[in-house]
N, C-alpha and C positions, 0 to 999 in steps of 0.2 A: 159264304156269309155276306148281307148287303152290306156294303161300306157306311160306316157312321156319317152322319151330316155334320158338318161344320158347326163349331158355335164362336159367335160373335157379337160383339154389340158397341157402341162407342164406348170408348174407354180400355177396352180389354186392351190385356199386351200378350203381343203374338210371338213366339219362336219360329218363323218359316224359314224350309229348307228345299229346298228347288234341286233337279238330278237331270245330267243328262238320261235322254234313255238309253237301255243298254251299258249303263254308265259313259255315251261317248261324252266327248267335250261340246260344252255349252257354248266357250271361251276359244279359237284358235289362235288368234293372232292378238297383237297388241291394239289395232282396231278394233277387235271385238267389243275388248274391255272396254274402249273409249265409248264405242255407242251404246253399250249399257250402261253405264255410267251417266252419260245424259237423258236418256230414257229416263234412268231413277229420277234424276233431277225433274225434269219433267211433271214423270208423275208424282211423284209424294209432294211435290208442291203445289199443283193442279187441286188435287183432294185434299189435301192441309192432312198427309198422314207423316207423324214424327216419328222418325228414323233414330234408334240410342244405338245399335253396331249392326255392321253389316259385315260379309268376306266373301271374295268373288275368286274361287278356285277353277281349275280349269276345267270340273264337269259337272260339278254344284255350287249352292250359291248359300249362303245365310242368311238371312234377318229379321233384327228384333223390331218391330214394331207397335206403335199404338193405334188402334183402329180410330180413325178422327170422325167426319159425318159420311165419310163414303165406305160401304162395309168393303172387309178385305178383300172378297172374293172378285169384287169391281178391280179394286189397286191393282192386284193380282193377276188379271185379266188383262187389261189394261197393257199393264208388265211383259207380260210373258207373250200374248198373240205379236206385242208389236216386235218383241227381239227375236221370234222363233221367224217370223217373216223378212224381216232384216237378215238374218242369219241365211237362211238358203238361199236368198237373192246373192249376197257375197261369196256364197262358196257354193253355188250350183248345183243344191241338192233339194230335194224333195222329200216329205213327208213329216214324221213330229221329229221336233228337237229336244221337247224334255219329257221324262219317266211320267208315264200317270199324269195325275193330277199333284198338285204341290204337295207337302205336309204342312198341318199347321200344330203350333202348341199352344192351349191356353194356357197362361202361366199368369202365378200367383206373386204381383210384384214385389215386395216388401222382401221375402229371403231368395228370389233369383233374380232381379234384373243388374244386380251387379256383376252376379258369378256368372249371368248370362253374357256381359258385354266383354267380361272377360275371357270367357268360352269361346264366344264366337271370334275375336280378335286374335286368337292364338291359333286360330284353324292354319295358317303358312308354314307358324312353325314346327304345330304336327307333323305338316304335311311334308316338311324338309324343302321347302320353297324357299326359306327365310331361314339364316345361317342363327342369328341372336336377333334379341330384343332392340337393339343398334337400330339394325336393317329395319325389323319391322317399322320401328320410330318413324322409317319413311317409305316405307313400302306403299306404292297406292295403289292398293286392289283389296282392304279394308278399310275401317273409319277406325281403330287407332290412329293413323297418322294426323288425322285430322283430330282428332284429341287432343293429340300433343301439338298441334299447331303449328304443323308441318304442311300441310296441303287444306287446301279452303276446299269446304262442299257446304253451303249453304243451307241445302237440304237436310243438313243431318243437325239431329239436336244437341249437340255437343253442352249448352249451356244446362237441361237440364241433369246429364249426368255427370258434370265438372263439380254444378254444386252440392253434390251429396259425398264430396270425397275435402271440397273444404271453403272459406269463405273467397279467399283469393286464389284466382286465374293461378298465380306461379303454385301456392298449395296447394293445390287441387291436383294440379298435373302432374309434380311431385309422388303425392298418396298414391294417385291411379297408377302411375306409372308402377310403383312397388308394388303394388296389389297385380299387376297382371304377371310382375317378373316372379312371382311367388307362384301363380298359377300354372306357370311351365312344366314344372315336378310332379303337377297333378296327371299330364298326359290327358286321355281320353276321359271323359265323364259319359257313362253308360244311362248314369243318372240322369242327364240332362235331357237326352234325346233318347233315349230309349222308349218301351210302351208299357203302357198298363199298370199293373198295381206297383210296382218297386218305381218305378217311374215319378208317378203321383206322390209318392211318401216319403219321397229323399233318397233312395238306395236300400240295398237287403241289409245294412245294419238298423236300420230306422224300422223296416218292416218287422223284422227280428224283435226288436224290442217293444214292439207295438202291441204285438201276435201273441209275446211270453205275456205283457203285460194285462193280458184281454181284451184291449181297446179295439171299439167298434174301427172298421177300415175301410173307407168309399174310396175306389178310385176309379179312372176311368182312361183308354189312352189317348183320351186327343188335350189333356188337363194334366199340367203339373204345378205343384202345390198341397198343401194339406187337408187332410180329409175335411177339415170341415168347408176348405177352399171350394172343393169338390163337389161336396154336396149344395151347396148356396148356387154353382154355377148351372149344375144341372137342375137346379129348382127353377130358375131362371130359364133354361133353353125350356122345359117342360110346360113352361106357364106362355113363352113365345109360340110355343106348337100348338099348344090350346087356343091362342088369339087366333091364328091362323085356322085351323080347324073350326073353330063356329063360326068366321068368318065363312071359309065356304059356304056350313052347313046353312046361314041363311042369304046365301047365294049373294052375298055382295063380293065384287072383282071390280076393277079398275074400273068401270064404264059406271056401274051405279055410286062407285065414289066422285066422279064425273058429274055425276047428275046430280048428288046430293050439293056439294061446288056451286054448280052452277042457279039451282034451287036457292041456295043460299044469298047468292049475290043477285039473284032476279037476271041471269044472263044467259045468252045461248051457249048450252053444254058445247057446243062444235069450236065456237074459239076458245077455249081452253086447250084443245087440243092443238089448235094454231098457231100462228108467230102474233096474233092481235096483241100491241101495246098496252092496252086498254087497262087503265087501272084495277078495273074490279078482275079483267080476266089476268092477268098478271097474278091477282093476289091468290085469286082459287086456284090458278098453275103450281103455286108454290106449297098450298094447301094439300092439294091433288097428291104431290110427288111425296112430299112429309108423311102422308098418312099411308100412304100405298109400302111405301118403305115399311115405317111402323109397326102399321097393326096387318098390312096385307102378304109382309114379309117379302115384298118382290126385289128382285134383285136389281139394281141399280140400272146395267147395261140393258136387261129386261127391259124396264120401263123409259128408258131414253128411245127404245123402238119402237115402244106403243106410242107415244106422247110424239116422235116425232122432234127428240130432242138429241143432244148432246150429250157424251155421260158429263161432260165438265157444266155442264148447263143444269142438269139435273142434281149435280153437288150442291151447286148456289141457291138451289130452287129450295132444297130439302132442309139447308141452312135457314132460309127465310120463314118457311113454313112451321116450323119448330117452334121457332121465336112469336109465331104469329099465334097470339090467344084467341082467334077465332079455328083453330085448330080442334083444340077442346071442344069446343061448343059442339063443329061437327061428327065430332069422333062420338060423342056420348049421343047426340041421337038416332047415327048409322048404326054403331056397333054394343051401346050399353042395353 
């Protein structure tokens, strides 16, 4: 069966989980951890993507994230070629370092991203890496620590989930702190990371009483949340594959979005593809890259190749273009 495609969009929050292959170790030594760790830093600051928990085990990895203007699948990339190439430079080996391709989970912020930060932050003491909650409090190979204000990572957004537990820094850390010591007893949640229909609807008690009760039930496994979560999100990835599909079908791709640009601003299509400063070619660059993302669905790193750019260059570009109201204008006479 073909693998599902990915769904994303700015704003979504992501559950990804990263595996060695073969389950080996992603992590060996305590350098490891150190140059992934800046790596993260790195990138999720580079693409402005906000980090609420992350846990770095020794053959997998977790995090919760929110997709910012760069799609996941760039971050991700981004992530993973630069530490799997780091990685066998230091230990002399060849070939892949992680399983497959990553997993990702859309999830439905409002009733998981607590039980997620707490899910994920507990992964040591699953794992018997982490004797109690003590240890965790400073263990750095998750962002608890950093919660509690025990170790600085910049990258991670600690402010906005301190303030959903209370108004003040000391109560906030307090609450959270009790909410994850609680969460110890629960052990594994099958519910969180598992697939497909129990998955999406809370667990087989949820589904159980869903099922007695009649009620209609969409799920899907790369989507955790509630049915009607579920169906609004797939309405949304269906209506992105549409844009992209008649996009094809009247044969516009990157090169007649180019031209439409540079039509636009009365300029030759060639420096837009170029480093020219040039105010009007600057502006249709940023245009270019906005819309190509949007409505052409191209992948970030993709089009940093075609353009001749940077992916961190094409972050800033797609930021600009956004914001830029002559964006509209081109998009409704290319593609309406």
């Amino acid at each position: 069966m073909p693998r599902k495609a990915r769904i994303d969009a700015p704003g979504a929050l992501h559950h990804v989980i990263i595996r060695g292959i073969e389950r080996k170790a992603i992590f060996k030594d305590t350098r490891d951890y150190r140059n992934f760790l800046d790596r993260l830093s790195l990138v999720f600051t580079e693409t402005q993507t906000p980090c609420f928990a992350w846990a770095l085990m020794s053959n997998h990895a977790h995090f919760l994230v929110r997709t910012g203007l760069v799609p996941l699948s760039m971050v991700m990339r981004r992530l993973l070629t630069g530490h799997a190439q780091q990685f066998n430079r230091r230990h002399q080996r060849h070939g892949h370092v992680f399983q497959n391709r990553y997993k990702s989970i859309l999830c439905e912020q409002d009733p998981y991203l607590l039980e997620l930060v707490r899910y994920i932050h507990l992964n040591p003491i699953r794992a018997g890496n982490v004797d109690d909650i003590n240890k965790l409090n400073v263990y750095p190979y998750t962002g608890h620590a950093t919660l509690m204000g025990k170790v600085k990572r910049p990258w991670q957004d600690t402010t906005y989930v301190l303030a959903l537990y209370g108004k003040s820094i000391r109560a906030s850390r307090r609450a959270y702190l009790n909410f994850v010591s609680k969460g110890i007893a629960f052990g594994r949640r099958p519910d969180l990371v598992g697939g497909g229909l129990i998955r999406s609807i809370g667990g087989w008690s949820a589904l159980s009483a869903m099922l007695s009760s009649h009620l209609r039930v969409i799920s899907d496994e790369r989507i955790l949340g509630s049915s009607d979560f579920v169906e609004s999100v797939l309405k949304h990835a269906n209506e992105v594959y549409e844009q992209k599909t008649l996009a094809k079908a009247k044969g516009i791709d990157l090169n007649a979005l180019i031209d439409a640009a540079a039509n636009y601003f009365e300029i030759n299509a060639e420096i837009i593809n170029g480093a020219s400063k040039q105010r009007a070619a600057c502006r249709a660059r940023s245009i270019v890259c906005y819309l190509a993302v949007e409505r052409l669905r191209l992948v970030g790193a993709q089009l940093a190749r075609q353009m001749n750019l940077t992916p961190s260059a094409v972050s800033k570009l797609i930021s600009r273009g956004r914001r830029d109201p002559v964006s509209k204008d081109i998009a409704t006479k290319l593609f309406d």
